[in-house]
C-alpha positions as CSV (number, residue, x, y, z in Angstrom):
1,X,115.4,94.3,88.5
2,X,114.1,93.2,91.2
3,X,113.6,95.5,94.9
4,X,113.2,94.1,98.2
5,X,113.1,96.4,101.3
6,X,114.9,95.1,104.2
7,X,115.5,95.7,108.1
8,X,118.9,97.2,107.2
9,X,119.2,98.9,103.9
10,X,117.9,97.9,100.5
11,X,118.4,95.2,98.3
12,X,118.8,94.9,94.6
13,X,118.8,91.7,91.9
14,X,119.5,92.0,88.4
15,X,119.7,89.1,86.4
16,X,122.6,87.2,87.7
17,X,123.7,90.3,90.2
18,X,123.2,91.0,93.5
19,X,123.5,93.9,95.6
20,X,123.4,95.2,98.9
21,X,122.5,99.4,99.4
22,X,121.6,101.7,102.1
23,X,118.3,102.5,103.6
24,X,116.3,105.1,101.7
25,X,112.9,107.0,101.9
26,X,110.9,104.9,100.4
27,X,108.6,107.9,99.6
28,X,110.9,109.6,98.0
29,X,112.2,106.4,96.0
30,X,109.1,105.4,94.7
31,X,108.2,108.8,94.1
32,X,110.7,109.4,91.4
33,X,109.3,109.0,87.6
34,X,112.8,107.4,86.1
35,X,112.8,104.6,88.9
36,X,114.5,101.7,86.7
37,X,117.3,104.6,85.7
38,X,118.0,105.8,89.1
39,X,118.4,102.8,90.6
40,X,120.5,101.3,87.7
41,X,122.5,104.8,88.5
42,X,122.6,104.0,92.5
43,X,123.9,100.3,92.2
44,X,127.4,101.8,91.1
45,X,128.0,102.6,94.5
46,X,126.1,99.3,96.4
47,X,127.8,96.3,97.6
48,X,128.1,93.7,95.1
49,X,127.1,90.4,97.1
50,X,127.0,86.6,96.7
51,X,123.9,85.1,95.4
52,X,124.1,83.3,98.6
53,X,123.9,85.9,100.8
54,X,121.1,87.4,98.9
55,X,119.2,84.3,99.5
56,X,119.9,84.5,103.2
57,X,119.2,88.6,103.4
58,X,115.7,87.7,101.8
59,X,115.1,84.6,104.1
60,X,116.6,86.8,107.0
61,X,112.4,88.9,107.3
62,X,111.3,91.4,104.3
63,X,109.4,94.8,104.6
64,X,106.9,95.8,102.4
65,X,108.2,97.7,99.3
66,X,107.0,100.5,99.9
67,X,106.8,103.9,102.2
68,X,103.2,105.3,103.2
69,X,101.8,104.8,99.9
70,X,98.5,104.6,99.6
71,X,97.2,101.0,98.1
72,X,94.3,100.9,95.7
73,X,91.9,98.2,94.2
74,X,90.0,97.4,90.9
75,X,87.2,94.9,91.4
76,X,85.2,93.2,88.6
77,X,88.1,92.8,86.4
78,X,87.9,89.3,85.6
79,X,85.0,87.3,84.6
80,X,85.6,84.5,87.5
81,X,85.5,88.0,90.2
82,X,82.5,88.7,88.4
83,X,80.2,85.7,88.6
84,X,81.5,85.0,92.5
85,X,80.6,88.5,93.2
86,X,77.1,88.3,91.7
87,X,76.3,84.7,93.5
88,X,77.6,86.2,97.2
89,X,75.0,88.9,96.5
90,X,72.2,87.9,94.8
91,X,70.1,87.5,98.0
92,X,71.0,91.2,98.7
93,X,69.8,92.1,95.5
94,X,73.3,93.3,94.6
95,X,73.7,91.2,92.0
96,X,73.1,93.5,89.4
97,X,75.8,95.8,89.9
98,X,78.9,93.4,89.5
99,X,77.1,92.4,86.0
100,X,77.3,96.2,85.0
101,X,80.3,97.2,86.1
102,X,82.2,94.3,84.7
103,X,80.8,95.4,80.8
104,X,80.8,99.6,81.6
105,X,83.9,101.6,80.9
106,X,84.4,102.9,84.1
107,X,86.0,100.3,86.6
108,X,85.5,99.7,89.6
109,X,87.9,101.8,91.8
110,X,88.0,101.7,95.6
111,X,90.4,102.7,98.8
112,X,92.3,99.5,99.9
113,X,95.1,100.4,102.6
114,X,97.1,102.7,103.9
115,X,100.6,101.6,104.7
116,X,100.0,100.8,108.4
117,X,97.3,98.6,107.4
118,X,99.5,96.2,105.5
119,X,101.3,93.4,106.2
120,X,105.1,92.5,105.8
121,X,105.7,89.3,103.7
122,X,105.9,86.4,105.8
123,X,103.7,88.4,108.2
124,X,99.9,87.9,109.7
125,X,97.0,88.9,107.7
126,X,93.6,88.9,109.2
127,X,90.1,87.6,109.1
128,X,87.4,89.8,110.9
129,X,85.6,88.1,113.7
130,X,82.0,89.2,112.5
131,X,82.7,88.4,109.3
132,X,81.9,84.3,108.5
133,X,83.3,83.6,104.8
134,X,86.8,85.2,104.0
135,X,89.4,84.6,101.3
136,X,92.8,86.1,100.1
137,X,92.3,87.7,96.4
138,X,96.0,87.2,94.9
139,X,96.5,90.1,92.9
140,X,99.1,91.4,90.6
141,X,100.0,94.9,92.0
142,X,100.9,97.7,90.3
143,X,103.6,100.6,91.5
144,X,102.8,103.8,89.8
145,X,104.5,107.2,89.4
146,X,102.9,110.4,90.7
147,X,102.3,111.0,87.0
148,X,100.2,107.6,86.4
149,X,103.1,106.0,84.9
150,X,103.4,101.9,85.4
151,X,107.1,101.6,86.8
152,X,106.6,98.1,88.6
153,X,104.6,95.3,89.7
154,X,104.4,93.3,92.9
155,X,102.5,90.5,94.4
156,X,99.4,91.6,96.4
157,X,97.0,89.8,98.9
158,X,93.4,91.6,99.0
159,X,92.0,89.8,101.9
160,X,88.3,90.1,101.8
161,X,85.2,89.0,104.0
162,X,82.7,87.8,100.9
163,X,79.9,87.6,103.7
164,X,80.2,91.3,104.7
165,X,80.3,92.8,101.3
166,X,77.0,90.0,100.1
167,X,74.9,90.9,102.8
168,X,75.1,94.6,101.0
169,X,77.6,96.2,98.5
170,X,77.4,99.4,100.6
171,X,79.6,97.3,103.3
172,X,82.7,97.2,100.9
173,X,84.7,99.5,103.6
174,X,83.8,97.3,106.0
175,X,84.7,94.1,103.9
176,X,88.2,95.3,102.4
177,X,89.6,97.7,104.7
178,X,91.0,96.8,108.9
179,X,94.3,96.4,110.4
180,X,96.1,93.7,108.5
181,X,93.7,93.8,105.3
182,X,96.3,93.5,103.0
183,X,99.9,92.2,102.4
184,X,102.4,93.0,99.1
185,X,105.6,91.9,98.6
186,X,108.3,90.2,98.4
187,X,109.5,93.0,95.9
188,X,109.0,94.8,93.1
189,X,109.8,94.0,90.0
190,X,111.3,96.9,88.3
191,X,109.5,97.5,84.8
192,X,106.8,99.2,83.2
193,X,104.9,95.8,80.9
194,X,104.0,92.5,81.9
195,X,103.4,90.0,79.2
196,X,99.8,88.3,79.2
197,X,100.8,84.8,79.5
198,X,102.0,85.9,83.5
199,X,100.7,83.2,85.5
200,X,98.7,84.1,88.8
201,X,98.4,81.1,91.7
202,X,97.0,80.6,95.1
203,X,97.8,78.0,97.6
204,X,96.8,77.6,100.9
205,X,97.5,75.3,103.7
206,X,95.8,74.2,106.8
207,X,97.8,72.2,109.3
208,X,100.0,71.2,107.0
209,X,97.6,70.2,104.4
210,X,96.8,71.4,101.2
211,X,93.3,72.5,101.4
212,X,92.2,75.9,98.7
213,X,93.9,77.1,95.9
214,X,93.8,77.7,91.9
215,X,95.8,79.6,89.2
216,X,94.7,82.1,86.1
217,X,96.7,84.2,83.9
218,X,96.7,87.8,82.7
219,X,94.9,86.9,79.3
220,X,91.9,86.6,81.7
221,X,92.1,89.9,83.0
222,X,89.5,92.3,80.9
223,X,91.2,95.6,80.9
224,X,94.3,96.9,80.4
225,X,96.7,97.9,83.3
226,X,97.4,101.3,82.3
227,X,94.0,101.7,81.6
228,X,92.9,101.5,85.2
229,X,95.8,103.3,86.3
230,X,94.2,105.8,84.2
231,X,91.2,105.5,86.1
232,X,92.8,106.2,89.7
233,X,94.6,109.3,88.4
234,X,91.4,110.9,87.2
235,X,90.3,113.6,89.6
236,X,93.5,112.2,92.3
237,X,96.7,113.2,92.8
238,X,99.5,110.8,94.5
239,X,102.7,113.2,95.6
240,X,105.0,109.4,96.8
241,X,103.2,107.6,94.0
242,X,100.6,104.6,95.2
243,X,100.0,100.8,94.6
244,X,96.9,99.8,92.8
245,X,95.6,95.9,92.8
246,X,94.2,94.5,89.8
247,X,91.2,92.1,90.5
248,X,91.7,88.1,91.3
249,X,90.7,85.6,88.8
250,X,90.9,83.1,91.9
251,X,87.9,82.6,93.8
252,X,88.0,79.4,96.1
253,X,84.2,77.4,95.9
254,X,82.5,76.6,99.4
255,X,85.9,77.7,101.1
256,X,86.9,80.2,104.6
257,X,90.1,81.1,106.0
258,X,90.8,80.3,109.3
259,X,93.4,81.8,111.4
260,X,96.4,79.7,111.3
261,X,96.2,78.9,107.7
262,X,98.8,79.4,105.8
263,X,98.9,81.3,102.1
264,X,101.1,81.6,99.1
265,X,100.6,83.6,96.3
266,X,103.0,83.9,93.4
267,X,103.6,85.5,90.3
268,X,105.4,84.6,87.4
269,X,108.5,86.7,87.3
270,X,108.0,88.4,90.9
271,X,108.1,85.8,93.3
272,X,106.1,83.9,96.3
273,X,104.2,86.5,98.3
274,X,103.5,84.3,101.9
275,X,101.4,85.2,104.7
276,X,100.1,83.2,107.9
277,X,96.1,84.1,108.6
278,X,95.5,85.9,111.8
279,X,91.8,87.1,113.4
280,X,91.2,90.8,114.7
């Protein structure tokens, strides 16, 4: 099942059915622990709708899926994050530290966004302007329970300035988190597994043009999803439930956004996550 939050009400796809359902609090959806039964439980009482006019409710504007969540990250957590990471700091002597945390047991676990902070699909992300190298990290996105349960997956859009966070790792805050750091979406996929062949890719556009871009796949990713779910639950508590980002395999060589450009990120089985690059 797939869950797209709209302007007016909520919509629902399963497999070759479409419907159409009031609003809801999205806290207190996404706070529920049997998410793929209640919903299968609500759609008895939705309008069943045209395939058609499913396409043009999604092409109509999307929300973010979600209600003030918080959104989390997991750095380090493929091999390709790891080496870029340990090249954009090396002159800060920070190089170290990605090398480490990729091989220890405990991830690398850090604040991304709160829901004010994000970005509706098809909306602006930004770029800082004292930051002078930035990239989106496409990530797979993970909705869990307020019990650490795994009960979807979405696409997500780190945006990160690489030359704030090399000039010193203490200036991660700085690097991942301002107004329009980060963008999920189009929906959620309602499920608790992915399957490790799930393909990952980046595009983006300048004027038109192809001009960054690149694709991996979830065998790269070194740990396990409910293992860093895990992680975020230790010591925390999340009453509505929170999103956590995965890590990017995707790094773009000798590349910076600029505003205008356009990205699109999509995930096998999800859908086409796509943002237009703003500055603040």
């Amino acid at each position: 099942m797939k869950l797209y939050k709209i302007t007016q009400g909520t919509l629902l796809c399963d497999s070759d059915q479409n419907y159409l359902g009031p609003e809801y609090d999205w806290n207190q959806l996404l706070g529920r622990e049997n998410l793929a039964d209640y919903l299968k439980s609500e759609i008895s009482s939705w309008e069943k709708i045209s395939p058609d006019r499913a396409r043009e409710i999604q092409d109509s504007g999307l929300l973010a899926p979600m209600g003030s969540q918080e959104i989390w990250a997991a750095g380090v957590t493929y091999y390709r994050s790891r080496t870029a990471r340990m090249e954009e700091s090396k002159d800060a002597g920070g190089a170290d530290f990605y090398d480490k945390v990729y091989a220890a047991d405990r991830p690398e676990l850090f604040f991304k966004a709160t829901a004010s902070r994000v970005s509706n699909p098809g909306g602006t992300v930004n770029i800082r302007k004292d930051s002078t190298w930035d990239v989106p990290e496409p990530e797979l996105t993970l909705l869990i329970s307020p019990s650490g349960k795994i009960q979807g997956f979405t696409v997500g859009n780190d945006m990160s300035s690489r030359s704030i966070e090399g000039e010193n790792p203490l200036y991660l805050p700085q690097a991942k988190v301002y107004q329009g750091c980060a963008s999920i979406g189009p929906c959620i996929l309602i499920q608790d597994k992915m399957e490790d062949s799930t393909t990952i890719e980046l595009a983006i556009e300048r004027e038109g043009k192809f001009v960054a871009g690149g694709k991996t796949d979830l065998t790269q990713l070194k740990r396990k999803l409910q293992e860093l779910a895990d992680w975020l639950f230790r010591a925390n508590t999340f009453p509505a439930g929170c999103f956590l980002m995965t890590g990017t395999g995707i790094v773009p060589d000798d590349f910076t956004l600029k505003a205008g450009d356009q990205i699109r990120i999509s995930i096998a089985g999800i859908g086409t996550l796509s943002n237009t690059v703003g500055e603040i």
